[in-house]
C-alpha positions as CSV (number, residue, x, y, z in Angstrom):
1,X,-65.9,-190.8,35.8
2,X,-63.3,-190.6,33.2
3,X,-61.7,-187.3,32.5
4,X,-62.6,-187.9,28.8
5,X,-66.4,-187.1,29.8
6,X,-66.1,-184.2,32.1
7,X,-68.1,-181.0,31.3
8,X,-65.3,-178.7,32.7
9,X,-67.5,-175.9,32.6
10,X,-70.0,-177.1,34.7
11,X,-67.2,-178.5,36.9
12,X,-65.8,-175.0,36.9
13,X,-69.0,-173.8,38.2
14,X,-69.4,-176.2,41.0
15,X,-65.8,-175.2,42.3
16,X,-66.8,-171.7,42.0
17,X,-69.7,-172.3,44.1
18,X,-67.1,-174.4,46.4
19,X,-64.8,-171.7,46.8
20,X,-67.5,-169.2,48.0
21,X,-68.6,-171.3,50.7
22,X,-65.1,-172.3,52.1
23,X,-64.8,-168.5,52.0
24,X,-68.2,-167.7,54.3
25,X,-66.5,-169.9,56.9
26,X,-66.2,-169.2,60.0
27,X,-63.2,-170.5,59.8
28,X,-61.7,-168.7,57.5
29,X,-62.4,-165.7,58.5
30,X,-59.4,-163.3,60.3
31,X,-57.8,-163.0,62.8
32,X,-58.4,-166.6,64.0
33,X,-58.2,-168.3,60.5
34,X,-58.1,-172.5,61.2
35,X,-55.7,-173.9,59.7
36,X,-57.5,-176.9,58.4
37,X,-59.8,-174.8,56.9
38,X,-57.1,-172.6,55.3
39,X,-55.6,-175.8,54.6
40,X,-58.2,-177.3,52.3
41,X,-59.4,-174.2,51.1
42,X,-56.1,-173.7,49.4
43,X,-56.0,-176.9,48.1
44,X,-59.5,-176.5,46.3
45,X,-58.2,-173.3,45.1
46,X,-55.2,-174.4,43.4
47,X,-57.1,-177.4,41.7
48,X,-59.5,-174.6,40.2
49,X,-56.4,-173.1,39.2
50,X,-55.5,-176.0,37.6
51,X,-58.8,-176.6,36.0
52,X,-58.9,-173.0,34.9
53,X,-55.2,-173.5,33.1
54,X,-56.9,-176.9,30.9
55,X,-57.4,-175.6,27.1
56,X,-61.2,-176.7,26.5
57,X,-60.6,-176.4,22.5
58,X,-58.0,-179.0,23.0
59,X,-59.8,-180.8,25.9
60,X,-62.6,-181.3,23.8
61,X,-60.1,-182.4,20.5
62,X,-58.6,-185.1,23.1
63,X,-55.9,-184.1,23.5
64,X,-54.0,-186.2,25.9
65,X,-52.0,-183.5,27.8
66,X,-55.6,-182.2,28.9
67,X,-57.0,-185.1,29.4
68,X,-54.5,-186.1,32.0
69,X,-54.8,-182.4,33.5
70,X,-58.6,-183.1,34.0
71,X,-57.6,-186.9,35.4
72,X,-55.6,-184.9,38.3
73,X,-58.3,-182.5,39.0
74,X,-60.8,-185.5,39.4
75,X,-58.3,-187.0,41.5
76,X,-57.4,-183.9,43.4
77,X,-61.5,-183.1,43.8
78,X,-61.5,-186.4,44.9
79,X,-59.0,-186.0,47.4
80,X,-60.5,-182.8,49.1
81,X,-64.2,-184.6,48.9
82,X,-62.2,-187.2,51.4
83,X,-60.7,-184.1,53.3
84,X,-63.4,-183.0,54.4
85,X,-65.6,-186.2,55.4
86,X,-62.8,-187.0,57.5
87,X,-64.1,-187.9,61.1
88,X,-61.1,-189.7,62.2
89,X,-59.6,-186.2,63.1
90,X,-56.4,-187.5,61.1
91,X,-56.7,-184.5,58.9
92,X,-56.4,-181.8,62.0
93,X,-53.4,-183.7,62.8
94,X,-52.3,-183.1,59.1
95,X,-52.6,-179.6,59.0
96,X,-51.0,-178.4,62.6
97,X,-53.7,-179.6,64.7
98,X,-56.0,-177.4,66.6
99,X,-59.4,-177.8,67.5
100,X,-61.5,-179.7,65.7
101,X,-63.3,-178.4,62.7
102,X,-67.0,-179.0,61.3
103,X,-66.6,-178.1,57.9
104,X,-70.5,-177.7,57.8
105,X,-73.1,-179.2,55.4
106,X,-72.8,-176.4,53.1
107,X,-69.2,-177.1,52.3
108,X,-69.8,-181.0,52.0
109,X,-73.0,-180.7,49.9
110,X,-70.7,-178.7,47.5
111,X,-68.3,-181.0,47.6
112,X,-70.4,-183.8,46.6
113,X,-71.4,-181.7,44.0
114,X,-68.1,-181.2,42.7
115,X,-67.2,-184.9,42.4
116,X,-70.5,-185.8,41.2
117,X,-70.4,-183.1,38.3
């Protein structure tokens, strides 16, 4: 999808939705916070951020500074959707390793969601 076509409130709303289920994780919740989990979560988090800092007005004007802002938040989203299909277990030796973790189908069917939106 090109970031020229993105409804980036709608994308907003899917991340939202993205957010709150990273955060009823079991694995992000204290005192035994995982760090993939906290890992990705932060990542997602700071795209939204990003997404959040994009000037619709001048998104929808094309303006080329937003456009390329959206073009790393697809790419980002994209990223994370990879993060957490990951079944290799290459990502828990990215972020410290540890056990392990089942993001859970609520987490990927919001991810999907998010790339497809």
């Amino acid at each position: 999808m090109s970031a020229n076509n993105v409804n980036l409130s709608a994308l907003d709303t899917k991340m939202e939705e993205l957010l709150a289920a990273f955060n009823a994780h079991p694995g992000l919740q204290p005192p035994n916070t995982h760090p993939t989990v906290f890992f990705v979560a932060d990542f997602v988090h700071n795209t939204h951020r990003a997404l959040k800092n994009i000037d619709q007005a001048k998104y929808q004007a094309g303006d080329a500074a937003c456009q390329q802002e959206a073009t790393e938040v697809l790419g980002r989203n994209g990223f994370a959707n990879m993060l957490i299909s990951d079944a290799t277990g290459r990502l828990n030796a990215l972020t410290g390793g540890g056990p392990p973790v089942d993001f859970g189908d609520d987490i990927r069917a919001k991810i999907k969601e998010v790339v497809e939106a």
